[in-house]
C-alpha positions in Angstrom: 0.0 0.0 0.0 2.9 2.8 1.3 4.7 1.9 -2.7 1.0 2.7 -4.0 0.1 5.7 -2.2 4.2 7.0 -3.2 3.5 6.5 -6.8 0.0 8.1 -6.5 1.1 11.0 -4.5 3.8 11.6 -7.1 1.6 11.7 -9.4 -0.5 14.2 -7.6 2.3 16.4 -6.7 3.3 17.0 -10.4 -0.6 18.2 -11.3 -0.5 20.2 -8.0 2.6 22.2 -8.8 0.6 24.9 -12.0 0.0 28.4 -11.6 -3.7 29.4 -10.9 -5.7 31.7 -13.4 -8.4 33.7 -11.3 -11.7 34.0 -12.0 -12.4 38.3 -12.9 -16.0 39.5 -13.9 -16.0 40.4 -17.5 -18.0 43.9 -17.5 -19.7 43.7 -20.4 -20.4 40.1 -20.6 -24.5 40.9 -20.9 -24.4 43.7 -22.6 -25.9 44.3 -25.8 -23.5 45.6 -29.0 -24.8 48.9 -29.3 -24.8 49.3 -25.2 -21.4 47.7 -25.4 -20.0 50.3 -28.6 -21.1 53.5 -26.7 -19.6 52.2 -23.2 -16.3 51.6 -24.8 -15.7 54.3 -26.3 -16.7 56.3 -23.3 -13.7 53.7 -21.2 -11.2 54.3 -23.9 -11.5 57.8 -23.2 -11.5 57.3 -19.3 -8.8 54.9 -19.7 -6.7 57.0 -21.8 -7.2 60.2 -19.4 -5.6 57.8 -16.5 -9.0 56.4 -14.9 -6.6 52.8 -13.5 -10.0 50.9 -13.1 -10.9 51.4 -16.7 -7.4 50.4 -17.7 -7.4 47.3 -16.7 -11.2 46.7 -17.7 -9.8 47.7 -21.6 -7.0 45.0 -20.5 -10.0 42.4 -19.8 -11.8 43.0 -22.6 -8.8 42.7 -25.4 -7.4 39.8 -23.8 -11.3 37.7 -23.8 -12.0 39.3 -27.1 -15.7 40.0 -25.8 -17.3 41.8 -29.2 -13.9 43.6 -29.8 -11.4 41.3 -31.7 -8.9 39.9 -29.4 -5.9 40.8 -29.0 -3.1 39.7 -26.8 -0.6 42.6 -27.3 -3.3 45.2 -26.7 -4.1 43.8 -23.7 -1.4 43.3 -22.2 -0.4 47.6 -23.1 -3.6 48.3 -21.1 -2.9 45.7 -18.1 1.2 47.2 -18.1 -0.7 50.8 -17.7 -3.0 50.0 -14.7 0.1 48.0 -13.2 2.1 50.5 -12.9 -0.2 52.6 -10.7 -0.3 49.6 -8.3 -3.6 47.7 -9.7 -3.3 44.2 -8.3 -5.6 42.3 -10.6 -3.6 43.7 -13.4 -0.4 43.2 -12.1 -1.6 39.2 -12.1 -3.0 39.2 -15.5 0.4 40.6 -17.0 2.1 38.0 -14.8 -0.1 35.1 -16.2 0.7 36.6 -20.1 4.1 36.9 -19.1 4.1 33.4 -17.7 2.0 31.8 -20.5 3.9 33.9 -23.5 0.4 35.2 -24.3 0.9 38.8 -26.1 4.8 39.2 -24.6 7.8 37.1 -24.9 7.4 34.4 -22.1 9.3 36.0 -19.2 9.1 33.9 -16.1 11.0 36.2 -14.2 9.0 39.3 -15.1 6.1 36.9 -14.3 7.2 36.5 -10.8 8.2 40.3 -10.2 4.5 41.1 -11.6 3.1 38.3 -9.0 4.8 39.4 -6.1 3.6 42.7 -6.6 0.0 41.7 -6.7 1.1 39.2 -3.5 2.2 42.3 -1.4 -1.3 43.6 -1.6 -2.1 40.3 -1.0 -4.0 39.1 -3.7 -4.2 35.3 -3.2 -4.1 33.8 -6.9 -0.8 35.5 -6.7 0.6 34.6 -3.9 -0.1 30.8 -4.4 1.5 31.3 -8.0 4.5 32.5 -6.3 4.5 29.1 -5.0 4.2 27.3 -7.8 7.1 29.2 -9.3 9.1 28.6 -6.1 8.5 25.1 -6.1 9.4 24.5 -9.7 12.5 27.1 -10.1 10.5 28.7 -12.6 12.1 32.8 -12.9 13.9 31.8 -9.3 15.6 29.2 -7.6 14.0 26.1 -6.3 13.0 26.5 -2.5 10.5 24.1 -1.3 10.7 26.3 1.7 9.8 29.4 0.4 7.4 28.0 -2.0 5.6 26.7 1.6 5.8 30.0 2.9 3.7 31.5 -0.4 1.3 28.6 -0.3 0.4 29.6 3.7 -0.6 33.2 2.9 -2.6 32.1 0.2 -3.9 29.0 1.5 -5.1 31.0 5.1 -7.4 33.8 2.9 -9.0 30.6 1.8 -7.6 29.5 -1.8 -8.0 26.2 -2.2 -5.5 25.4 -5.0 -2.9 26.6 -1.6 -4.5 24.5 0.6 -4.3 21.8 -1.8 -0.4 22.3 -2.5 0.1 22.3 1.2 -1.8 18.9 1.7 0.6 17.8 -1.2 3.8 19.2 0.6 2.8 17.0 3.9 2.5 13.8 1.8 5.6 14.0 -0.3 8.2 15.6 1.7 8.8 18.6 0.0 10.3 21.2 2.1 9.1 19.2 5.5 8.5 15.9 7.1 5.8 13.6 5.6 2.8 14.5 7.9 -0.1 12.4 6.9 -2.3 14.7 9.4 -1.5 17.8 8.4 -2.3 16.4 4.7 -5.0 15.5 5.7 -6.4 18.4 7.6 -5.1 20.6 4.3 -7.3 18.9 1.8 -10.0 18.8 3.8 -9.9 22.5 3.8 -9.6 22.8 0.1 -11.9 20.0 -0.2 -14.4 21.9 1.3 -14.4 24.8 -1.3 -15.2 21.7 -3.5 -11.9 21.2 -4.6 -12.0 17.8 -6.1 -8.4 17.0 -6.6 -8.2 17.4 -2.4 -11.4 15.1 -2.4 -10.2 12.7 -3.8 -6.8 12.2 -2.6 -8.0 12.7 1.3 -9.6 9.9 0.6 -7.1 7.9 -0.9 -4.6 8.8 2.5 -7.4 7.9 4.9 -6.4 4.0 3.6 -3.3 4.8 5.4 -4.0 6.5 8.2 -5.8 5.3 11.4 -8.6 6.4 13.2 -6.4 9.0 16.3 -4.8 10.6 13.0 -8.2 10.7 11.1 -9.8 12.2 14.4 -6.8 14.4 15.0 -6.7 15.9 11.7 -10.9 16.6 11.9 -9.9 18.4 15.0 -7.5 20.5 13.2 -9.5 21.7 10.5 -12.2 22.4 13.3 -9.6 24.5 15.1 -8.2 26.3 11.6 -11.8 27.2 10.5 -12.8 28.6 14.0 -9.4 30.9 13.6 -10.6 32.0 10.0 -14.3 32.8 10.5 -15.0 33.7 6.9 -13.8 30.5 5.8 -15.6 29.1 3.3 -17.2 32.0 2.5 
């Protein structure tokens, strides 16, 4: 069973450790064309007279190609502008386009400097990517340690994908000792944002764990969710 759950855990580990895309409301996504053709012009105009919020909408809209044609490089010229005056959820976009090569030359350590910006005002998606890239030396150098430390912040405003990564950690080994409770109590956590990856692989570790650890690690996720009240939300 332990050369099983290895081999499956491995396997696990290597789909854990990818960088998150968050989820942004697409402003226009019900609006009719003609609605849609007047409002844009009147964000171009916002947008070019230095209105941040409408910068990064223009950033949205060219990078989905909702009704407008998409475009990549256009997109990424509106995120770049709302970045620079400190706009979090553009300063992630960028990084993901930076990190994918979408409408820049793939730059993963631009990608990273454009994450840890958004991390600092600590936009979660971000910070958990900054784990990802820490845990596979992608635009810095490999630290298990400090990809940990990325996946905590993330994982304690609630983002499952951290929580997930940390119950990963805890099984393999990576950065600490193998913890099957702490695993345990991580994707429970992330399973219950209905995370099905953590679902399924709590499951599989409860075949190696006995009923005190089980118990233990209930108790633990008791005790973490009574510490973070809005959690799930």
């Amino acid at each position: 069973m332990k050369v099983v759950l290895k081999s499956f855990l491995a396997i696990t580990f290597l789909a854990a450790s990818t960088v998150a895309q968050a989820t942004m409301q697409d402003p226009f996504v019900a609006h009719s064309s003609i609605q849609f053709n007047i409002e844009l012009e009147q964000i171009k105009q916002l947008a070019t007279n230095g209105d941040v919020e409408q910068q990064f909408n223009l950033g949205l809209i060219y990078q989905r190609g909702h009704v407008v044609t998409q475009n990549y490089k256009t997109a990424a010229m509106w995120y770049r502008m709302a970045s620079e005056y400190g706009h979090e959820e553009a300063q992630y976009n960028l990084g993901m386009m930076y990190y994918s090569g979408q409408g820049v030359v793939q730059d993963f350590n631009e990608a990273v400097n454009l994450f840890r910006l958004a991390a600092e005002h600590g936009f979660s998606p971000a910070q958990y990517n900054i784990g990802v890239m820490y845990m596979n030396g992608e635009g810095v150098v490999q630290d298990y340690h400090q990809a940990m430390s990325w996946f905590l912040k993330a994982a304690a405003q609630g983002f499952p994908d951290a929580q997930n990564s940390l119950g990963v950690m805890y099984c393999t080994g990576k950065g600490i000792q193998v913890d099957l409770v702490q695993a345990h109590m991580w994707f429970s956590l992330a399973a219950m944002s209905d995370y099905g990856k953590a679902k399924s692989t709590k499951a599989f570790i409860e075949a190696n764990m006995d009923q005190v650890q089980i118990e233990e690690a209930q108790i633990l996720a008791q005790e973490w969710i009574a510490n973070h009240p809005n959690f799930p939300e």
